[in-house]
C-alpha positions as CSV (number, residue, x, y, z in Angstrom):
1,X,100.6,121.2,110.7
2,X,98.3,120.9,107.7
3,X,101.2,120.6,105.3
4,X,102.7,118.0,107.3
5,X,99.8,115.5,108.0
6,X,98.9,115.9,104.2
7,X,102.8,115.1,103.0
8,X,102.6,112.3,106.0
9,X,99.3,110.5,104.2
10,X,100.8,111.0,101.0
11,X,104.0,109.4,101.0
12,X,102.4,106.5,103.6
13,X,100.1,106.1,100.5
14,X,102.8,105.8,97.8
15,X,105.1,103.6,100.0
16,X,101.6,101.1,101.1
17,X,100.2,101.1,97.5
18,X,103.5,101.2,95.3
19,X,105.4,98.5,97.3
20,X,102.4,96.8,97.8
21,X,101.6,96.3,94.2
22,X,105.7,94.8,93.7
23,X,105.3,92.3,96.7
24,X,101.6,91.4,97.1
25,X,101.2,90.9,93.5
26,X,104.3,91.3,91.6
27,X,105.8,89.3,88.9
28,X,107.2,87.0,91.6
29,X,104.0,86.2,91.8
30,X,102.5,82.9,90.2
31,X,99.2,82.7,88.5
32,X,96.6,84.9,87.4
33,X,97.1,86.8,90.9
34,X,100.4,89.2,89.0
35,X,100.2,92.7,87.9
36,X,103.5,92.4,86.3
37,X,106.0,95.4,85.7
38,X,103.5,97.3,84.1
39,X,101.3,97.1,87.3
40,X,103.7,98.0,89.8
41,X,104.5,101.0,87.5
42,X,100.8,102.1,87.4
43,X,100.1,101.7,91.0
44,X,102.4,103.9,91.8
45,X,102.0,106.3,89.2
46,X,98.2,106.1,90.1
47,X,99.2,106.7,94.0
48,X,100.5,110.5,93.1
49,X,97.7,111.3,90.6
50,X,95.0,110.4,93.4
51,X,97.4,111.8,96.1
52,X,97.8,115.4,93.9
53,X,94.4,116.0,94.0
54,X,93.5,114.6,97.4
55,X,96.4,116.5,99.3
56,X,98.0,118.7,96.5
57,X,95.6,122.1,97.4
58,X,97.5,121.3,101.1
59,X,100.7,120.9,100.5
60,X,101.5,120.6,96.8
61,X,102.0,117.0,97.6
62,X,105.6,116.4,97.2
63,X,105.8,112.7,99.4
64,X,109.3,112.7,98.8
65,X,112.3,114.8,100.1
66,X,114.0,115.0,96.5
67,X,110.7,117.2,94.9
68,X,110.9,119.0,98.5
69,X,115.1,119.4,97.7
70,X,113.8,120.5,93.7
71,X,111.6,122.9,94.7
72,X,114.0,124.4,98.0
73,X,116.9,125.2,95.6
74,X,114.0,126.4,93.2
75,X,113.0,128.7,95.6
76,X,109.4,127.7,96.2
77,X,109.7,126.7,99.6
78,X,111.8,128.1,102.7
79,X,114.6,125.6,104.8
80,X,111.9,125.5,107.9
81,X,109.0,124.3,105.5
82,X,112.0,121.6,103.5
83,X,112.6,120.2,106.7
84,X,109.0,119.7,107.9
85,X,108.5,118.4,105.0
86,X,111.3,115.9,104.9
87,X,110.1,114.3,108.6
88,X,106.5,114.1,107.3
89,X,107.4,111.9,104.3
90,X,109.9,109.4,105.9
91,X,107.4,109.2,108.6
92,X,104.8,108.5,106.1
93,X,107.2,105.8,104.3
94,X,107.7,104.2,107.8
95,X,104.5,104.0,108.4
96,X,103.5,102.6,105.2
97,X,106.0,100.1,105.4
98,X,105.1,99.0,108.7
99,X,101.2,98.5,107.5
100,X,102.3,96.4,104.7
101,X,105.1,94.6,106.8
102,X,102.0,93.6,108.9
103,X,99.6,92.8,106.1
104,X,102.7,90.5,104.3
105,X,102.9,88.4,107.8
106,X,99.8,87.1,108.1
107,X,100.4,84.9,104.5
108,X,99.5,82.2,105.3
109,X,101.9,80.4,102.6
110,X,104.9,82.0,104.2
111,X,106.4,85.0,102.6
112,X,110.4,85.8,102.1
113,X,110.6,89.1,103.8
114,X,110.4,90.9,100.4
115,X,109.1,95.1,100.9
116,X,110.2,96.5,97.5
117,X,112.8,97.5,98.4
118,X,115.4,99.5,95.9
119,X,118.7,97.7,95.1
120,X,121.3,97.0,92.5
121,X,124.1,93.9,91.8
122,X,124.1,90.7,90.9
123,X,120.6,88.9,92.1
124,X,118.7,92.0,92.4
125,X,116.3,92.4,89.6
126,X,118.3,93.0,86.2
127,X,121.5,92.6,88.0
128,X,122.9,96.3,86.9
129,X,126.1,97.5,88.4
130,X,126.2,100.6,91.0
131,X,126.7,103.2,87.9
132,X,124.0,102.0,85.9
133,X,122.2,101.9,89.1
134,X,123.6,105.7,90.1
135,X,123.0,107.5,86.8
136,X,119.4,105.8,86.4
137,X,118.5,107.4,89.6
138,X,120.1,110.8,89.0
139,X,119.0,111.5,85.3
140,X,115.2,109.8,86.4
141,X,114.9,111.7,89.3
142,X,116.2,115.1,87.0
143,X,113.2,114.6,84.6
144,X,111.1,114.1,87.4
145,X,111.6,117.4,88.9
146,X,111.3,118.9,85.3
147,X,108.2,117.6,85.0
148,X,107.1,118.5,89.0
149,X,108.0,121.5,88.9
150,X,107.2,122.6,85.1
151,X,103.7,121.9,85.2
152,X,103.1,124.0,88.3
153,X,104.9,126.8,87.4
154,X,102.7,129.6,87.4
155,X,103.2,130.5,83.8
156,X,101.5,126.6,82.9
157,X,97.7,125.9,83.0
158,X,97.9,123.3,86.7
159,X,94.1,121.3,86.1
160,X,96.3,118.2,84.6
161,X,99.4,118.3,86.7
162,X,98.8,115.4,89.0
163,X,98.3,113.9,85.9
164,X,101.2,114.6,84.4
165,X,103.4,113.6,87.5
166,X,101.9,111.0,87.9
167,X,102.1,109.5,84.5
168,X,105.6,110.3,84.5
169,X,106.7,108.5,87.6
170,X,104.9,105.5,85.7
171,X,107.1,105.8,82.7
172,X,110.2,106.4,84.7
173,X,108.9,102.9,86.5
174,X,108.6,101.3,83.6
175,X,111.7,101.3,82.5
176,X,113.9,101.6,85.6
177,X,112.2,98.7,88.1
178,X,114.3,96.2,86.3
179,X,117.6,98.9,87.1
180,X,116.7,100.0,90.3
181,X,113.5,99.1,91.3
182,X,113.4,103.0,91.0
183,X,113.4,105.1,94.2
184,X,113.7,108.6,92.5
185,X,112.5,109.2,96.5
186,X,114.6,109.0,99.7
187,X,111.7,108.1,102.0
188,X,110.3,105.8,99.3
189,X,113.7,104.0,99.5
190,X,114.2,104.1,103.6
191,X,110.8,102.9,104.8
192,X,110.6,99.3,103.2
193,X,114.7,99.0,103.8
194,X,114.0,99.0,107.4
195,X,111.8,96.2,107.6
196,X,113.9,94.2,105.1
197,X,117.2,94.7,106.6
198,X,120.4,93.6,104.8
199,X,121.3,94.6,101.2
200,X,118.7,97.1,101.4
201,X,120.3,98.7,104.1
202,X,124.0,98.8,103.0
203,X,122.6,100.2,99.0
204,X,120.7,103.1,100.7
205,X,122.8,105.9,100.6
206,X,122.2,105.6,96.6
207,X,118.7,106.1,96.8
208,X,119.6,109.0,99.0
209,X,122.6,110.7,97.2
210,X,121.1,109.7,93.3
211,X,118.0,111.6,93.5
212,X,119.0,114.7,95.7
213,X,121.3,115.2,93.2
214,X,119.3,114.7,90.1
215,X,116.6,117.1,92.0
216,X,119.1,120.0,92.9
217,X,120.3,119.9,89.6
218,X,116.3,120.3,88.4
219,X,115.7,122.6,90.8
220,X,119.2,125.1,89.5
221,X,117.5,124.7,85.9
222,X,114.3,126.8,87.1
223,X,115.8,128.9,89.5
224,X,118.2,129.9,86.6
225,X,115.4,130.1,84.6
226,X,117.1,128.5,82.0
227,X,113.7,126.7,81.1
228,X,111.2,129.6,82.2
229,X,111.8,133.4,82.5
230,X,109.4,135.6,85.1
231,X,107.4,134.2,88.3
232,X,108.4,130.6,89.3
């Protein structure tokens, strides 16, 4: 029960705080009041580095069922704990959707219904087609899970990995939001796409398919030990 309230706070923290940053003060934005790309990046990059050490001890703080996927086919985690897991975080990503949802209605200058929500096409973003938007998230959510579950392997000194993870989700924001408006995480992807509705809706399976793949595939590299030999 631990793990899953700590994976629930988590991923309602990333989904509040990352989304937040893109539609309370994205580049959509006017004025002085934008964080720009760079920002939205940060915030969520600085979401898992204060998560990892907040909740990491708990549950390793995965907030997101692709890491959960990585480190199941890894085999750092039984089926029973993956699929605790997995209901924790999309209930998390609801949750935090619903929070901002609520904060975005009381604007008192209207709003357009905007979550930050993941897409691809023409009018969303950089206007990528579905492959560019596909092998984004696969390769993206690959290194992610190289990253994840290379610095907590038990072979690797663990005092900077929230660091590292978290840094790295910024980097993979920073040059993906314009793509994707990077998922790399199912729940990420689901919470704000069902207060938004529409587009968001029909382009979900991609943010569901893209990174379980790119995770599995991650998580078959260290199970293979193709990276690292001896205790995972």
């Amino acid at each position: 029960m631990q793990k899953a309230v700590a994976e629930f706070i988590g991923t309602f923290t990333l989904v509040l705080f990352g989304c937040g940053a893109a539609v309370i003060a994205g580049p959509a934005i006017a004025g002085a009041n934008t964080v720009g790309v760079l920002g939205i990046a940060f915030s969520f990059g600085l979401a898992i580095v204060a998560m990892a050490y907040a909740i990491g001890p708990i549950s390793g703080c995965h907030v997101n069922p692709a890491v959960s996927l990585g480190a199941l086919v890894a085999g750092r985690m039984t089926v029973g704990d993956f699929i605790t897991y997995v209901i924790a975080q999309v209930l998390g990503a609801i949750a935090g959707a619903l929070v901002l949802y609520l904060i975005m209605k009381g604007k008192a200058e209207g709003w357009d219904g905007g979550m930050g929500t993941n897409g691809w096409g023409p009018g969303y973003m950089g206007g990528y087609n579905v492959t560019s938007a596909f092998i984004f998230e696969v390769v993206a959510t690959f290194i992610f899970l190289v990253v994840i579950l290379g610095v907590t392997h038990k072979l690797v000194p663990h005092h900077f990995a929230g660091l590292a993870i978290g840094l790295t989700l910024a980097m993979i924001h920073i040059v993906g939001i314009n793509v994707t408006g990077v998922s790399v995480n199912p729940a990420r992807s689901l919470g704000p796409a069902l207060f938004a509705g529409g587009a968001a809706i029909s382009q979900l399976w991609l943010f569901i398919v893209a990174p379980f793949i790119g995770a599995a595939l991650a998580g078959f590299v260290y199970k293979a030990g193709i990276l690292y030999h001896g205790e995972r």
